[in-house]
N, C-alpha and C positions, 0 to 999 in steps of 0.2 A: 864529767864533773867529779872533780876528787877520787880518782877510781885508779893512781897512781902503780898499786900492785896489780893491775891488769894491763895496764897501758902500756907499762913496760914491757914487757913478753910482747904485747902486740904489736908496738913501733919497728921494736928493733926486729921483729921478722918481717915486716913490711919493706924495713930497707934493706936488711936482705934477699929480700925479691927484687926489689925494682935495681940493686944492684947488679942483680944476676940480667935481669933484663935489659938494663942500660937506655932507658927511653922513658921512664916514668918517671913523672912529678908524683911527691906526697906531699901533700897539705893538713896539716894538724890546727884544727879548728878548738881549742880552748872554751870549755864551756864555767867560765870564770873558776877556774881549780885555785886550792888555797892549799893542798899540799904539795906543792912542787913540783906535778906534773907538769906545765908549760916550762919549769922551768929546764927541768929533764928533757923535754923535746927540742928549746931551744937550744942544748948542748949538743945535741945528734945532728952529725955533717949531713949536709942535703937536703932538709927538712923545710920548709916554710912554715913557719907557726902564724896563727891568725888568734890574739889573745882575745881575752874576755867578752865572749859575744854572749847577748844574753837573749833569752826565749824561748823557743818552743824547741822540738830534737827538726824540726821542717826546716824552723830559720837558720838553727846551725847546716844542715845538711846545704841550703842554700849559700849559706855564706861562704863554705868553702870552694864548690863550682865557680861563684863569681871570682876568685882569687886562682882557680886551676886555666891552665893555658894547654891544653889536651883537646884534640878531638872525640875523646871518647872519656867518662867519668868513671867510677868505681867508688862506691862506699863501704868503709871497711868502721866496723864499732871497736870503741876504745876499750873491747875486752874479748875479738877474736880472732882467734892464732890462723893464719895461713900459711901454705904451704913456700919449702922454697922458690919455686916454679910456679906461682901461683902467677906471676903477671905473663908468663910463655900462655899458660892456661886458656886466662881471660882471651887473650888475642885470637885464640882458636875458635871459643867459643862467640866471640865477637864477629870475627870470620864468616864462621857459620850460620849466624842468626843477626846481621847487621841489621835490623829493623824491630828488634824486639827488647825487651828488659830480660838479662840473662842474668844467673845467678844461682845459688842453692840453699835449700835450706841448712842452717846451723847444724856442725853434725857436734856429740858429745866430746868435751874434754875426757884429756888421762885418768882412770879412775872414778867414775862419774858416783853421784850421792844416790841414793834410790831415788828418791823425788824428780828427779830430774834425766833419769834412766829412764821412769817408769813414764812421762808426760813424753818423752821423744817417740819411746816404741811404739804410744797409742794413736800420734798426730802426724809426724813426720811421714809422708811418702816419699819413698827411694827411686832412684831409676831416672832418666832422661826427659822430660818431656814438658808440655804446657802445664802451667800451675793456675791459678785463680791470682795469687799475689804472690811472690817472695819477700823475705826481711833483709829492708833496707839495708841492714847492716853487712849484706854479702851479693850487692847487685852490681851491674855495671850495664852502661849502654851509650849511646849514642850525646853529644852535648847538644847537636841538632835535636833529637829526639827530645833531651831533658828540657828543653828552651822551648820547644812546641806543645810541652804540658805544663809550661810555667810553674814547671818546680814541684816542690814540694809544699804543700796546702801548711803556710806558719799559724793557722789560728788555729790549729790541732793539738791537743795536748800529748798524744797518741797516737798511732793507727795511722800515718800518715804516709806507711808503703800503703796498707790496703786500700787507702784514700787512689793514690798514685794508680797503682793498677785498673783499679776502676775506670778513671779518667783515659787511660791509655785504653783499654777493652773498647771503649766507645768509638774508638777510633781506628779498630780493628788491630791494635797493638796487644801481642801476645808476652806473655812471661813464662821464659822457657828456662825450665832446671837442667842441669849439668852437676852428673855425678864425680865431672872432673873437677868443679870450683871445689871441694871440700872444704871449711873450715869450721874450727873447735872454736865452741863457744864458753866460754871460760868462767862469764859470769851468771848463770843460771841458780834459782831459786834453791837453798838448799837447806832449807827448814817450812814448814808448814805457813807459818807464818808471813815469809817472804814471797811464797808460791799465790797466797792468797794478793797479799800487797800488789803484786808484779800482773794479778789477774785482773783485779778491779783497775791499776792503770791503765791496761791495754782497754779495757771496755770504756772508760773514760772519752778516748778518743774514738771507738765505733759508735758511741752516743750520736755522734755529728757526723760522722761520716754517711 
């Protein structure tokens, strides 16, 4: 939602991946934008746009799966940069873990602010392997899988991967990190202020979860 100087960087590397790859749909789900972001996406060849959806970040995420024709999903946020290679990536790593939620955590954009240095180096763990949850914003897995946990929980305001993981846990579904997904997360907290904002939403939604 209105996030146009992020989106951009973010789009147009997306379709230069899925260029490179030549088999992937992208689906740009609008979360009612009023600075020209839908209409920027509408301009970019190949693109499916799904305008003004309105609700929670679960119902967007949901709405676009209903609108992808893929057997396999991938969610990417409207403010982080992937690599060229990044849909050869997934395939591998999908490959390899056809039964799990694969994915990694956000790594720092170019230049990163201390705030935002200093909250990665303290939380982030690096390396390969099963995680408790990954962010929605850099996962991908099965459409069989995503349809057998009925999505993504829309009465959440928040918190709605760690919702997801959970559900999948119970079910003996892992969430495995891959040091090869790498992507730079662009729009990270970069005043004290926002770090706090950006805190208390996330706990919003582990309220209910």
């Amino acid at each position: 939602h209105n996030r146009r100087h992020l989106f951009e960087p973010c789009l147009l590397a997306l379709v230069a991946a899925a260029q490179h790859d030549g088999e992937t749909q992208i689906v740009v789900v609008d979360h009612s934008s009023t600075d020209g972001a839908r209409e920027f996406a509408e301009g970019v060849v190949g693109v499916k746009v799904i305008a003004s959806v309105a609700g929670t970040v679960g119902a967007l995420r949901n709405a676009g799966v209903r609108s992808a024709e893929g057997e396999w999903v991938c969610f990417v946020d409207s403010d982080v940069l992937v690599p060229f290679d990044y849909c050869a990536l997934l395939r591998s790593a999908l490959a390899s873990s056809p039964g799990a939620i694969v994915g990694r955590a956000y790594t720092l954009p170019p230049r990163p602010h201390w705030i935002e240095s200093t909250w990665y180096h303290l939380n982030v763990r690096s390396g390969d392997g099963i995680r408790s949850y990954l962010n929605a914003g850099n996962i991908a897995l099965s459409r069989k899988l995503f349809d057998e946990l009925n999505g993504f929980d829309e009465q959440l305001s928040s918190g709605e991967d760690t919702d997801l993981a959970r559900r999948a846990a119970t079910l003996g579904i892992v969430c495995i990190q891959y040091e090869t997904l790498a992507a730079a997360h662009l729009g990270n907290p970069k005043s004290i202020p926002e770090f706090i904002q950006k805190q208390v939403w996330h706990g919003e939604g582990d309220k209910l979860t």
